[in-house]
C-alpha positions, -999 to 999 in steps of 0.1 A, spaced: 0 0 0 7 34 -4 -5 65 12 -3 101 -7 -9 131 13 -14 162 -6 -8 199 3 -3 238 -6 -36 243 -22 -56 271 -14 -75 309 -29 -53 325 -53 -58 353 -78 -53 346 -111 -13 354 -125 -1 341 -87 18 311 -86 13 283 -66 33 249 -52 18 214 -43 35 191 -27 28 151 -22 43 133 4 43 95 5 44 69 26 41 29 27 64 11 -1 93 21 -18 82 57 -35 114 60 -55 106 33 -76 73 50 -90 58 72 -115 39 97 -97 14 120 -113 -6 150 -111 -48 154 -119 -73 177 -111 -111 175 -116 -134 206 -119 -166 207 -100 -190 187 -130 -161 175 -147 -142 142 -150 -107 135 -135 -79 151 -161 -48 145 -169 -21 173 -155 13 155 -154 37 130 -146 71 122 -137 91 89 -139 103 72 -112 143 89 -120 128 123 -124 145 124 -152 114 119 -174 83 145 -171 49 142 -193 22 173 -194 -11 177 -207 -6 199 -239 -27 229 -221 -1 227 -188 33 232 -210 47 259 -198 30 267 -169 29 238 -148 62 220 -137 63 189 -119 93 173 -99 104 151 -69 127 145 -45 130 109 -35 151 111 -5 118 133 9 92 107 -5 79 137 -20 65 152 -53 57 189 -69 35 204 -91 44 240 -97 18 260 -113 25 296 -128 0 322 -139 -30 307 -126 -64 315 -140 -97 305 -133 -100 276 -156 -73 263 -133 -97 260 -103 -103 224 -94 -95 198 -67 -58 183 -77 -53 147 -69 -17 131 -69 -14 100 -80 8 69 -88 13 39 -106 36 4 -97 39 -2 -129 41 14 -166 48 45 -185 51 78 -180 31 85 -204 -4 72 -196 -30 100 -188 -62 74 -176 -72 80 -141 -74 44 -144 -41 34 -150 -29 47 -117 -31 26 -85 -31 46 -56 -49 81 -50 -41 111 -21 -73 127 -8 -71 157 -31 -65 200 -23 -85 224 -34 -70 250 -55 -93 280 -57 -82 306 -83 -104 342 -87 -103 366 -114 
């Protein structure tokens, strides 16, 4: 099992940046992908971004290039999702994820294996 704790959402305005952070616990987080999704009130589950197990390999949804930039840091059993320029469309409650096994580059909610309870990131125009 593994447990995903997420943090840093919150009310912003929109051009602010913001910082998530993911904290695992349970078995062996480095060996992972770890991903990012958010879900608008109404709306299904989308695909944000992912990161492989290294770091050294990072996947986006084409509307997140850019602005969004996710990382980890094994040693902390942690991951990031750094948003820039919020907007409004960006308001939704962002999930971290992660999967035992396969790529980096699947984007199903499905795919993944374990969930964290999901923040609330609130942004006003």
């Amino acid at each position: 099992q593994v447990q995903l704790v997420e943090s840093g959402g919150g009310l912003m305005e929109a051009g602010e940046s913001l910082r998530l952070s993911c904290t695992a616990s349970g078995r062996t987080f480095s060996s992972y992908t770890m991903g990012w999704f958010r879900q608008a009130p109404g709306q299904e589950r989308k695909f944000v971004a992912s990161i492989s197990w290294t770091g050294t390999r990072t996947y986006y949804a084409d509307s997140m290039k850019g602005r969004f930039t996710i990382s980890r840091d094994n040693a902390k059993n942690t991951v990031y999702l750094q948003m820039n320029n919020l907007t409004p469309d960006d308001t939704a409650v962002y999930y971290c994820t992660t999967r035992v096994f396969g790529a980096v580059t699947s984007t199903s909610p499905s795919d993944y294996d374990y969930w964290g309870q999901g923040t609330q990131v609130t942004v006003s125009s």
